[in-house]
C-alpha positions as CSV (number, residue, x, y, z in Angstrom):
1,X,177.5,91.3,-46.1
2,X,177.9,92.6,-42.8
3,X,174.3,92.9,-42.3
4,X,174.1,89.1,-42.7
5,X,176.8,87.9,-40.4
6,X,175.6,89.5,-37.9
7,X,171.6,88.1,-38.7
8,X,172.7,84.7,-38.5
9,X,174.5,84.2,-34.8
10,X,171.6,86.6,-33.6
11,X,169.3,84.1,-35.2
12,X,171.7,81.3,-33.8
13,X,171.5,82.6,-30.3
14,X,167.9,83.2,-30.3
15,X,167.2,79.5,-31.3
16,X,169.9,78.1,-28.7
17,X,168.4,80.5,-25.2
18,X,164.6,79.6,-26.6
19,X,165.7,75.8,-26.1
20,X,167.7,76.4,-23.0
21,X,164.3,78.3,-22.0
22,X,162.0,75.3,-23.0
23,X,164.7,72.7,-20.6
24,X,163.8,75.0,-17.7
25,X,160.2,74.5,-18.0
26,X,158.8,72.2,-15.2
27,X,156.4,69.6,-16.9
28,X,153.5,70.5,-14.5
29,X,151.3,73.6,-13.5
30,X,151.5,74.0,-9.8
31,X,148.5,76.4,-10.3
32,X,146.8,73.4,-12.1
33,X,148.1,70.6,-9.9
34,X,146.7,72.9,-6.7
35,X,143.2,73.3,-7.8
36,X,143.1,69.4,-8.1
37,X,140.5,68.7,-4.7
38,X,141.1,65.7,-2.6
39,X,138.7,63.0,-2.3
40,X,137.2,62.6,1.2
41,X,138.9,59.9,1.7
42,X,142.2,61.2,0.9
43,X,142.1,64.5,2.4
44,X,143.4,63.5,5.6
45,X,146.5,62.2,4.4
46,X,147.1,65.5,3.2
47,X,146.2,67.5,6.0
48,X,148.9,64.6,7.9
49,X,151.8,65.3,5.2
50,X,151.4,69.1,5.5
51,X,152.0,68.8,9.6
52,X,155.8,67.9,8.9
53,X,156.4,71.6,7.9
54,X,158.0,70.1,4.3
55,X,157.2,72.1,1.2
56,X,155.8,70.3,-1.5
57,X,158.6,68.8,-3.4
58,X,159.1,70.1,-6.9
59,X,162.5,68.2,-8.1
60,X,165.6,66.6,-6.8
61,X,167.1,69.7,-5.3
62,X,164.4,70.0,-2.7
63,X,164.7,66.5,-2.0
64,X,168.6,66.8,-1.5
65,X,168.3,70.0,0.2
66,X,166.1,68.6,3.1
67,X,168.1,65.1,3.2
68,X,171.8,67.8,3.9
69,X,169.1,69.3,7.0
70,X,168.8,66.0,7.7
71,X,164.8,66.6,8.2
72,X,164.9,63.3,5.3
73,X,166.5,60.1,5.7
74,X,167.9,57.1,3.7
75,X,165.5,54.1,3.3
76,X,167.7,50.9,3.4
77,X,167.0,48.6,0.7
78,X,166.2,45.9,2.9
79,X,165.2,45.6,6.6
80,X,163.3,43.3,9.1
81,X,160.0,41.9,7.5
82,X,160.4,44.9,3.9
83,X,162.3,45.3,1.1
84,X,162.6,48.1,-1.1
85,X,161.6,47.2,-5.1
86,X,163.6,49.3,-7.5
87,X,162.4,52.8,-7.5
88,X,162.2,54.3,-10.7
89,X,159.7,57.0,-10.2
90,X,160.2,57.7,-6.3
91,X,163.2,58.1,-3.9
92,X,163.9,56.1,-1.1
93,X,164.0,58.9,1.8
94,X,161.3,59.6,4.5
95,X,161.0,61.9,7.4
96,X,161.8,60.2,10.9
97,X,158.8,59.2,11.9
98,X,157.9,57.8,8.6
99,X,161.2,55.8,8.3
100,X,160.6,54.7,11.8
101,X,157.0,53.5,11.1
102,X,157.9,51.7,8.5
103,X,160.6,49.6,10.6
104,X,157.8,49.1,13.3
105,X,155.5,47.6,10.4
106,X,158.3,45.4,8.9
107,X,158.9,44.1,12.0
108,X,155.5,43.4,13.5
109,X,154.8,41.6,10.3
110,X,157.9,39.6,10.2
111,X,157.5,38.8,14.2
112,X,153.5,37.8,13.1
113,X,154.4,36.0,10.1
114,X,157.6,34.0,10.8
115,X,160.0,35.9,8.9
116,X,158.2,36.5,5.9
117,X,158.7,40.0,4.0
118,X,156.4,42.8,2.3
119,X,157.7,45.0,-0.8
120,X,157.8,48.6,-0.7
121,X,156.9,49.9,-3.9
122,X,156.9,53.4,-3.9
123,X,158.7,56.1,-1.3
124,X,158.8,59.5,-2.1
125,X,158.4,61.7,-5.2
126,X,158.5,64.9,-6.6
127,X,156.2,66.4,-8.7
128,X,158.9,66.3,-11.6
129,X,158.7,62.2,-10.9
130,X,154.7,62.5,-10.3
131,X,154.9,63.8,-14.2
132,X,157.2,60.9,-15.5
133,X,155.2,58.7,-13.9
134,X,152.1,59.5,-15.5
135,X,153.9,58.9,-18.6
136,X,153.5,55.0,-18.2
137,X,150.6,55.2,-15.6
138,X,147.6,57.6,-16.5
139,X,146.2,56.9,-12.7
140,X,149.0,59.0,-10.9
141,X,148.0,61.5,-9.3
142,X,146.8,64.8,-11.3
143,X,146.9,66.6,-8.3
144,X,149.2,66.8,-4.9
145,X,150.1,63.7,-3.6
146,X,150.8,62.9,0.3
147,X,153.9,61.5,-1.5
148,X,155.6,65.1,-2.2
149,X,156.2,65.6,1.3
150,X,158.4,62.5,2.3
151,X,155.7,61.0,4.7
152,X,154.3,58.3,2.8
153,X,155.4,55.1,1.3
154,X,153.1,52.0,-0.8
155,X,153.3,48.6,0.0
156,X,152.8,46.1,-2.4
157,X,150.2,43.3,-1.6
158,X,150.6,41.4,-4.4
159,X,154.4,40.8,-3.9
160,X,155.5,39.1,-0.9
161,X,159.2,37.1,0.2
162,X,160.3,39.4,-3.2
163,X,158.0,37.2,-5.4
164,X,155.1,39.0,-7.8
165,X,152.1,36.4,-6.3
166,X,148.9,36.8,-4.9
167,X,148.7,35.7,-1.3
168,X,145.5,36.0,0.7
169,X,146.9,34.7,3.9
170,X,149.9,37.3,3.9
171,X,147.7,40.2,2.4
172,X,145.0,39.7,5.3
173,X,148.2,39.7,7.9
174,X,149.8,42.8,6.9
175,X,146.3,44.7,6.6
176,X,146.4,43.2,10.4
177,X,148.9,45.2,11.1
178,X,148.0,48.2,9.5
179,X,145.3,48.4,11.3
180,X,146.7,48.1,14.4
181,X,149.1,51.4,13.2
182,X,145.4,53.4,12.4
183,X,144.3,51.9,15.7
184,X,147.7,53.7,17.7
185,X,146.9,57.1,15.8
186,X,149.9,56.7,13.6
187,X,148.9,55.9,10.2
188,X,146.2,56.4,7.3
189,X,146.2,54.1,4.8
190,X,143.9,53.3,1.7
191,X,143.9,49.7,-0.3
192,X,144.8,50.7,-4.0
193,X,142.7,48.3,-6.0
194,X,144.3,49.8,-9.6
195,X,147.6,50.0,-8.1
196,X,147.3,46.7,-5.9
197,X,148.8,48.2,-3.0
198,X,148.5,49.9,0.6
199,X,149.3,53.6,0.4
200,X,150.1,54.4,3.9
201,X,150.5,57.8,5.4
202,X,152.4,58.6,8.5
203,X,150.6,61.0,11.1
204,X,153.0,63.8,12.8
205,X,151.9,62.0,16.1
């Protein structure tokens, strides 16, 4: 009788630290997300994220650790010439210069434009987000994204003045000013056709 008390809470204990194991298990490979090679065209938005001195950002903790050293900062929801769309699989915090650039292009779009606003659709993730995204989006990003370092940030250009509608005049103006930011040394951006969006990378400049 003895012997079988004491079988089942080993049993029990067993089963309850091999699902408390299974929890702590990140839902990526690190080894597997880093032998993922960048396109040509994307490699240099890497090279650019990796100059901030940020370590690729696993999960929330990172995120919070660097926003306490204040090397991250808060994203307002809305600003001059951008607003922020619900974030669901990103966070709203950017390195200096990032946050910074993406005033300038709000503003120099809204000053172009007469007061009309872009939508930021994506800020910063984690590769803990990367893998919940991918859930509802099988074109994330297998591999590292200039996104897990807190210098890049996606602007919608199928959503202007907060409304989801196509607008060639205001897509051709904000690519205006994009290129003006590539132009100054500051940016890299690609147009994501799947995606229907800018992803824009901020150079350590």
């Amino acid at each position: 009788m003895r012997k079988f008390l004491y079988i089942i809470p080993l049993a029990f204990h067993q089963l309850v630290y091999s699902q408390a194991s299974k929890k702590k298990l990140p839902c990526y490979d690190l080894t597997q997300v880093l032998k993922v090679e960048p396109t040509f065209l994307y490699k240099p938005h890497l090279d650019a994220s990796r100059s901030f001195n940020v370590s690729i950002l696993k999960n929330t903790s990172q995120v919070q650790k660097y926003i306490n050293k204040g090397k991250f900062h808060t994203v307002k929801k809305t600003g001059k010439g951008y607003r922020v769309q619900k974030l669901d699989y990103s966070r709203a915090c950017l390195v200096l210069k990032a946050k910074t650039i993406l005033e300038k292009i709000g503003s120099r779009f809204s000053k172009e434009n007469k007061g009309n606003t872009f939508t930021v659709s994506s800020i910063t993730r984690t590769l803990e987000d990367q893998c919940r995204l991918r859930k509802v989006n099988a074109n994330a990003s297998l591999g590292i994204s200039s996104h897990n370092y807190g210098n890049s940030f996606d602007i919608s250009y199928v959503r202007f003045n907060n409304k989801l509608k196509t607008n060639p005049k205001l897509e051709v103006a904000l690519e205006k000013v994009l290129k003006y930011y590539v132009a100054a040394g500051r940016i890299y951006y690609i147009k994501e056709r799947q995606q229907s969006c800018f992803h824009i990378t901020v150079r350590n400049y």
